[in-house]
C-alpha positions in Angstrom: -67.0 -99.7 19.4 -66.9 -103.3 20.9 -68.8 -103.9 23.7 -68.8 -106.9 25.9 -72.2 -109.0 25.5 -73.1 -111.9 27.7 -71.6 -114.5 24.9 -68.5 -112.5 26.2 -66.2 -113.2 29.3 -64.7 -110.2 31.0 -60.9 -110.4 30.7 -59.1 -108.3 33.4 -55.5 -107.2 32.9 -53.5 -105.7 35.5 -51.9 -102.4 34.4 -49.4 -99.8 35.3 -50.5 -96.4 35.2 -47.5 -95.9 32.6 -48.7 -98.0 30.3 -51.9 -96.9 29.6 -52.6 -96.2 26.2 -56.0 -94.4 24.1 -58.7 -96.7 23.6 -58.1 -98.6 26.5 -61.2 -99.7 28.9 -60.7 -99.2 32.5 -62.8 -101.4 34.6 -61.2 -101.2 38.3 -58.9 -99.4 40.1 -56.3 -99.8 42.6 -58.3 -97.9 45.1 -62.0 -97.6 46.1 -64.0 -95.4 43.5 -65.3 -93.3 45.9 -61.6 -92.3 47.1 -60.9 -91.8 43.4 -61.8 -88.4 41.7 -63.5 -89.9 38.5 -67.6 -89.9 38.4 -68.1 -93.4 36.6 -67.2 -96.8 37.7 -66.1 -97.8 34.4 -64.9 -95.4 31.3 -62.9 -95.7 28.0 -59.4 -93.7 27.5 -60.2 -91.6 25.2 -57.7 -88.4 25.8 -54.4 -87.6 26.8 -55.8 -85.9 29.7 -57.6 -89.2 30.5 -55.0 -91.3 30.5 -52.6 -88.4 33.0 -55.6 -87.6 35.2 -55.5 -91.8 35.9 -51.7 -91.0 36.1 -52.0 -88.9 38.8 -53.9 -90.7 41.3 -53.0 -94.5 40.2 -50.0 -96.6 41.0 -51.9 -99.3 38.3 -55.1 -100.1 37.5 -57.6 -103.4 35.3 -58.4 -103.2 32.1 -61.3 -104.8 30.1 -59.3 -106.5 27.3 -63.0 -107.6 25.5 -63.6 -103.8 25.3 -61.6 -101.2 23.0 -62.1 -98.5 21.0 -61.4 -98.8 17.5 -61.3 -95.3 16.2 -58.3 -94.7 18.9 -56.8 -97.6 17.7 -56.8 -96.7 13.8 -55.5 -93.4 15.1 -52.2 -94.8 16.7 -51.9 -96.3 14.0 -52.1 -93.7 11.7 -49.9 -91.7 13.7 -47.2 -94.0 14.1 -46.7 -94.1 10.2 -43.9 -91.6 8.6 -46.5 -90.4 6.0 -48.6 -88.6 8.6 -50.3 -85.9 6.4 -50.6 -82.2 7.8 -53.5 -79.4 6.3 -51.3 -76.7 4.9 -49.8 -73.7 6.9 -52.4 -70.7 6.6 -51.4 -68.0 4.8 -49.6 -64.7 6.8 -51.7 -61.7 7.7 -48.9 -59.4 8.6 -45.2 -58.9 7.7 -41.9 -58.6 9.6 -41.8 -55.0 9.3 -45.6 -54.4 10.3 -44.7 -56.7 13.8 -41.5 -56.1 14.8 -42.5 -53.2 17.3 -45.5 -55.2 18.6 -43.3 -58.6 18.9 -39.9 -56.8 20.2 -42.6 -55.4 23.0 -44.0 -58.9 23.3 -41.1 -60.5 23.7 -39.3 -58.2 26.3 -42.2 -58.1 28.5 -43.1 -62.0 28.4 -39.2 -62.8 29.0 -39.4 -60.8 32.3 -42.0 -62.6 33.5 -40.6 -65.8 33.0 -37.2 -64.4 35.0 -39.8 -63.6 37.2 -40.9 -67.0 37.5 -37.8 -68.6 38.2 -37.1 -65.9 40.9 -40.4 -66.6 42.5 -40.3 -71.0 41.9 -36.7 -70.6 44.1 -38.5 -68.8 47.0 -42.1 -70.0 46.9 -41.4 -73.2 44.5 -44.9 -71.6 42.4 -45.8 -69.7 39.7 -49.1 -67.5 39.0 -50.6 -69.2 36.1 -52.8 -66.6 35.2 -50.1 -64.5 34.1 -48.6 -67.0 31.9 -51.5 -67.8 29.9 -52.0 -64.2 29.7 -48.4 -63.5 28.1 -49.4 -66.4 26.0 -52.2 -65.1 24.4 -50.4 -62.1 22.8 -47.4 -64.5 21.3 -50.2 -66.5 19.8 -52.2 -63.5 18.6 -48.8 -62.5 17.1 -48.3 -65.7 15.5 -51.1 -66.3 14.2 -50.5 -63.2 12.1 -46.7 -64.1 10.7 -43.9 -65.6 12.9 -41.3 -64.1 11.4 -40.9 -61.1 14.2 -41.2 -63.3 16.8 -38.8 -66.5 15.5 -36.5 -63.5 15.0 -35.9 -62.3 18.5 -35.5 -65.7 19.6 -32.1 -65.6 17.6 -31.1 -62.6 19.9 -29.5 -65.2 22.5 -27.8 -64.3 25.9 -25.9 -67.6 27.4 -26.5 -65.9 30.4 -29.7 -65.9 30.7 -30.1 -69.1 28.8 -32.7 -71.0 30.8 -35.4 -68.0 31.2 -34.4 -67.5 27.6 -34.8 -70.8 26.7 -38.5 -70.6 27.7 -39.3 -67.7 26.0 -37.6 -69.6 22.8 -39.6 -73.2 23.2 -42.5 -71.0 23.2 -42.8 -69.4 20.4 -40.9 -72.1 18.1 -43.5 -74.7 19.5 -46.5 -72.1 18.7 -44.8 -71.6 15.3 -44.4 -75.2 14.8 -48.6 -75.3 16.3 -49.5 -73.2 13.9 -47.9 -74.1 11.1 -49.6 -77.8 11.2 -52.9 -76.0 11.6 -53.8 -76.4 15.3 -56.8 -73.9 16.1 -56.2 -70.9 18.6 -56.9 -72.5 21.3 -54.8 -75.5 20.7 -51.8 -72.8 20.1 -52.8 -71.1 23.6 -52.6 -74.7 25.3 -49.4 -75.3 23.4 -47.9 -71.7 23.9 -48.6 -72.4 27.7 -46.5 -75.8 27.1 -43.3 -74.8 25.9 -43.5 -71.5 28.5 -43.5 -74.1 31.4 -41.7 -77.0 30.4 -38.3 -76.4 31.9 -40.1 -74.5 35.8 -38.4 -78.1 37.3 -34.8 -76.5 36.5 -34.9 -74.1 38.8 -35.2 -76.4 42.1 -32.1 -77.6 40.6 -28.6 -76.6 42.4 -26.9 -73.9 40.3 -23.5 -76.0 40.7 -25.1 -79.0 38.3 -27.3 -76.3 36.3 -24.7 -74.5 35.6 -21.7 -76.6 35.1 -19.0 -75.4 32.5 -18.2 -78.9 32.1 -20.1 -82.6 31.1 -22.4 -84.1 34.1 -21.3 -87.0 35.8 -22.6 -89.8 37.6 -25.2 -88.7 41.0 -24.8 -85.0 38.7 -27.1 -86.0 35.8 -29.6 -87.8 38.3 -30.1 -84.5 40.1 -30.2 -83.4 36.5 -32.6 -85.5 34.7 -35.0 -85.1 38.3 -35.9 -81.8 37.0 -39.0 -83.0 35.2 -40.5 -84.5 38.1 -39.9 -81.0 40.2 -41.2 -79.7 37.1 -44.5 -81.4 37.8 -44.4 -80.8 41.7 -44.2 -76.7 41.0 -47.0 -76.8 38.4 -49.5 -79.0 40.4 -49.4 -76.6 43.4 -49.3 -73.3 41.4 -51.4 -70.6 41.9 -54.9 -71.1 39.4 -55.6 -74.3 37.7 -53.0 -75.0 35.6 -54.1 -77.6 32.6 -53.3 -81.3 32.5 -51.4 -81.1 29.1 -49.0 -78.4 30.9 -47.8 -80.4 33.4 -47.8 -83.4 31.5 -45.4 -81.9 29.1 -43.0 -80.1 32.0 -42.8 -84.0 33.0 -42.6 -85.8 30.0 -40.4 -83.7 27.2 -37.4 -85.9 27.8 -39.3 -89.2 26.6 -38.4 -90.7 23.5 -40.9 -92.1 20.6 -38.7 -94.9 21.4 -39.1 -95.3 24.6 -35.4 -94.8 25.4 -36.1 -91.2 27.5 -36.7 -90.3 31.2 -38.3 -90.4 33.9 -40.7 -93.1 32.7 -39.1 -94.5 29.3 -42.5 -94.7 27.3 -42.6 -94.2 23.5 -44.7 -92.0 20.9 -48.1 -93.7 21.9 -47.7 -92.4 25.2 -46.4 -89.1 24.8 -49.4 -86.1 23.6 -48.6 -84.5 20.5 -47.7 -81.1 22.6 -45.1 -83.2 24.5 -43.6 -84.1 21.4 -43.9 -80.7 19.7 -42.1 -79.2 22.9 -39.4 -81.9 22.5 -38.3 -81.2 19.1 -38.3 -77.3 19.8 -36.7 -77.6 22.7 -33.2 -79.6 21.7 -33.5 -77.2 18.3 -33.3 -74.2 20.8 -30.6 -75.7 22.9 -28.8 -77.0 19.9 -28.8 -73.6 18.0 -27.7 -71.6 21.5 -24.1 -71.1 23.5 -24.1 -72.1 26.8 -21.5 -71.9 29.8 -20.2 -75.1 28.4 -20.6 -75.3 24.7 -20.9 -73.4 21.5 -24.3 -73.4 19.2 -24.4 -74.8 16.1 -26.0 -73.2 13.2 -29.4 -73.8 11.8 -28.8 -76.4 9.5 -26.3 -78.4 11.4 -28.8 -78.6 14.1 -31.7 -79.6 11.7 -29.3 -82.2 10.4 -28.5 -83.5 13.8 -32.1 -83.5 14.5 -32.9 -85.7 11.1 -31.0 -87.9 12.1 -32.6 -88.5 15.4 -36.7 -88.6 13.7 -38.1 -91.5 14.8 -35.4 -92.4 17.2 -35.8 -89.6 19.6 -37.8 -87.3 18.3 -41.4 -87.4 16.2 -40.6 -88.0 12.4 -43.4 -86.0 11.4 -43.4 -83.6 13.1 -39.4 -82.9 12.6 -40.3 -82.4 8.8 -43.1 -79.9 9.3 -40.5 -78.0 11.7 -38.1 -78.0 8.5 -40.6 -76.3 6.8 -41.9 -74.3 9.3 -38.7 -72.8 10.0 -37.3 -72.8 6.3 -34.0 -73.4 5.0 -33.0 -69.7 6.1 -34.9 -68.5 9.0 -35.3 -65.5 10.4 -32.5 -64.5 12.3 -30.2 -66.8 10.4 -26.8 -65.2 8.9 -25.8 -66.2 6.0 -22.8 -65.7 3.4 -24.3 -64.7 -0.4 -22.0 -66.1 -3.2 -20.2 -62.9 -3.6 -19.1 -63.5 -0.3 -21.0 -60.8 1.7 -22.9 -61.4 5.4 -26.4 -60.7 5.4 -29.1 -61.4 8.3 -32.5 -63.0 7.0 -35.3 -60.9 8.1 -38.2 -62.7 6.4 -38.9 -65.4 4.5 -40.8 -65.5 1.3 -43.4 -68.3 1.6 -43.2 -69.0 -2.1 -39.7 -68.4 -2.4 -37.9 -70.2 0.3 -34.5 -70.3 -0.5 -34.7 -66.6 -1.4 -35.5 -64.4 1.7 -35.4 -60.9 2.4 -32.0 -60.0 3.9 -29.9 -57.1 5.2 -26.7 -57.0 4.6 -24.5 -56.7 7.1 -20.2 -57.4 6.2 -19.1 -56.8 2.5 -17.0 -59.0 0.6 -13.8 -58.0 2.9 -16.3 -59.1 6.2 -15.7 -55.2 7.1 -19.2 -53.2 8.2 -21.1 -51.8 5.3 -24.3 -49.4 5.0 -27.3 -51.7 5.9 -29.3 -52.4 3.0 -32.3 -54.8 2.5 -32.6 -57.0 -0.3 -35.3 -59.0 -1.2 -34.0 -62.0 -3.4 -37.3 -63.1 -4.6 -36.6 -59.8 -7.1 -33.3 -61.5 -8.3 -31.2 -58.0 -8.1 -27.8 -57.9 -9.1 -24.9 -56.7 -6.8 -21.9 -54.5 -8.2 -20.7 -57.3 -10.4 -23.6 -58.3 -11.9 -24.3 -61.3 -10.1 -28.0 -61.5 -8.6 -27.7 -61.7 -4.9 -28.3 -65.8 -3.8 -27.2 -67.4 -0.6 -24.2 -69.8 -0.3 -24.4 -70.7 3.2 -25.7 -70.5 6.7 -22.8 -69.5 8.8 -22.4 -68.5 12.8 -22.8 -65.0 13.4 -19.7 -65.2 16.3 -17.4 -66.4 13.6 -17.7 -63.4 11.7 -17.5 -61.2 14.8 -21.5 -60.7 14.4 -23.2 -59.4 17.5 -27.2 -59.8 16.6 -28.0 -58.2 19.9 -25.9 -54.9 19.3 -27.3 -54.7 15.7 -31.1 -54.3 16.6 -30.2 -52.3 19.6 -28.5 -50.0 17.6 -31.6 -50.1 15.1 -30.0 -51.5 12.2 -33.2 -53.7 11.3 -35.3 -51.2 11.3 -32.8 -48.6 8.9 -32.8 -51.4 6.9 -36.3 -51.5 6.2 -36.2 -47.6 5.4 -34.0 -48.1 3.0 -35.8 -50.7 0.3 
């Protein structure tokens, strides 16, 4: 750490709030101290939360250029660089089968409360925090243990209830994606809460622009693009104390590592780690989903749409470990085998990733068949004598595929009984 010493003349820079960065030395602010709600005249940046708690009550404040802090420094550094290295995923404690109750339970019950959010943000314009983080907890806890069950209700999509759904979606992909670069459990809470919360702004906005079948246009995609900023204005005045990195990310997870996004246009050194976990997960999830106005694409059109955008738009980084994370054939996927039956990927084999267990679904003639699960890590052979392997990923409306009407009916679960 550099300090100033008497050899060494203060240098004062006048700063936007914006452009804070880690490391940085605040000396003065634009206000008295005593009106300000921090205890020292005088402190280092040395968090996220630092720099967005100065955010919050600052239009600009003076920085000590003769004083920095190297260790921040090194690490923006570091983190700007492609070659960021990641500890390895832990190893899963559970299995789809064992979690698919638990998780389908989960799911259902943390979805309603987030419909019950938006209800409540249009009347009250606030949410009961405590609840969240509650929900929260069991997706982690769920997680933690394998996120296959829980990736694979995110694939049952309803365009109609896209934006609650949405929600739901972000946050488990963005605790999958948490745990899966080895953030501890609290981290993943933190995060969870993130991605549960980062769209609240959306539903201040006028269903006429929200829900438009067609492209925004013009005053239309201000209105839009203002829903990060109501975002923030919901979660500062909900009920409980909802954390910094929360409302930081409901505000920010349209920036850029750029510097190219909105509402502030500030690249990766500005932007917290969970801000740029939630943006990745969150154009993955829209990508991959229909919507009034557009179909979804599949899985690996959207990861290749996404590539190309790392370190453009979106963290390069942290894009690759979501490749891996989610695999080449996640769960939920449907895919055509080279004998040109459908199948659904139920789990994936961490060893084997490009050979999942599956159930089929459509035989060769893509008419309904008998449910069966196959796992292709054991290389069996269909009627031919070709071992089962996957061709493609392919859209499961193409094929006339209703994923929704399949686990009602309890096809996944037959499918287990039957290997």
């Amino acid at each position: 750490m550099k300090k100033t010493t008497p050899d060494t003349q203060l240098i004062k820079l006048k700063m936007p709030v914006e452009k804070l960065a880690l490391g940085m030395y605040v000396t003065e602010l634009d206000r008295p101290w005593l009106e300000s709600p921090f205890l020292f005249q005088g402190f280092f940046l040395t968090t996220d939360k630092h720099i967005f708690l100065v955010q919050e009550n600052c239009d600009h404040v003076y920085i000590d250029t003769t004083r920095i802090i190297d260790k921040e420094v090194k690490f923006l550094q570091e983190e700007k660089r492609k070659n960021i290295v990641y500890p390895a995923p832990p190893k899963k404690t559970s299995t789809f089968c064992d979690e698919i109750a638990q998780s389908d339970k989960i799911f259902s019950k943390t979805s309603r409360l987030i419909l019950g959010f938006f209800k409540n943000i249009k009347v009250n314009q606030h949410l009961d925090i405590e609840e969240a983080k509650e929900a929260v907890d069991q997706v982690v806890h769920s997680v933690i243990k394998t996120p296959d069950a829980l990736m694979w209700l995110t694939q049952l999509k309803n365009k109609d209830e896209y934006t609650s759904q949405h929600s739901m979606n972000v946050c488990v992909l963005s605790v999958s994606l948490g745990r899966h670069i080895g953030l501890s459990e609290k981290e993943l809470k933190d995060l969870g809460l993130c991605g549960m919360l980062h769209d609240m702004g959306k539903m201040l906005i006028p269903d006429k622009i929200l829900n438009k079948p067609g492209k925004l246009k013009g005053k239309e995609i201000k209105i839009m693009k203002y829903h990060t900023v109501l975002g923030l204005k919901i979660l500062k005045k909900s009920k409980g104390r909802v954390p910094l990195s929360v409302i930081n990310v409901a505000y920010s997870h349209h920036e850029r590592v750029d510097g190219k996004g909105y509402p502030r246009g500030v690249g990766q050194d500005k932007l917290t780690r969970a801000t740029r976990i939630v943006a990745i997960t969150d154009m993955y999830d829209a990508l991959t989903s229909d919507r009034v106005y557009s179909k979804g694409c599949s899985h690996l059109e959207a990861i290749d749409i996404m590539t190309k955008m790392s370190g453009k738009h979106l963290d390069y980084a942290l894009v690759l470990k979501f490749i891996e994370c989610l695999s080449v054939y996640p769960p939920g996927s449907i895919v055509e085998l080279t004998n040109d039956e459908i199948a659904i990927v139920v789990d994936v084999n961490q060893d084997e990733k490009l050979r999942p267990k599956i159930i089929l679904l459509l035989g060769a003639d893509k008419q309904p068949k008998k449910e069966k699960l196959i796992d292709l890590s054991n290389r069996d052979e269909d009627i031919g004598g070709e071992i089962y392997t996957i061709k493609r990923t392919v859209r499961a409306v193409d094929f006339g595929i209703d994923i929704m009407k399949f686990y009602n009916s309890g096809v996944i679960r037959k499918g287990f009984t039957s290997l």
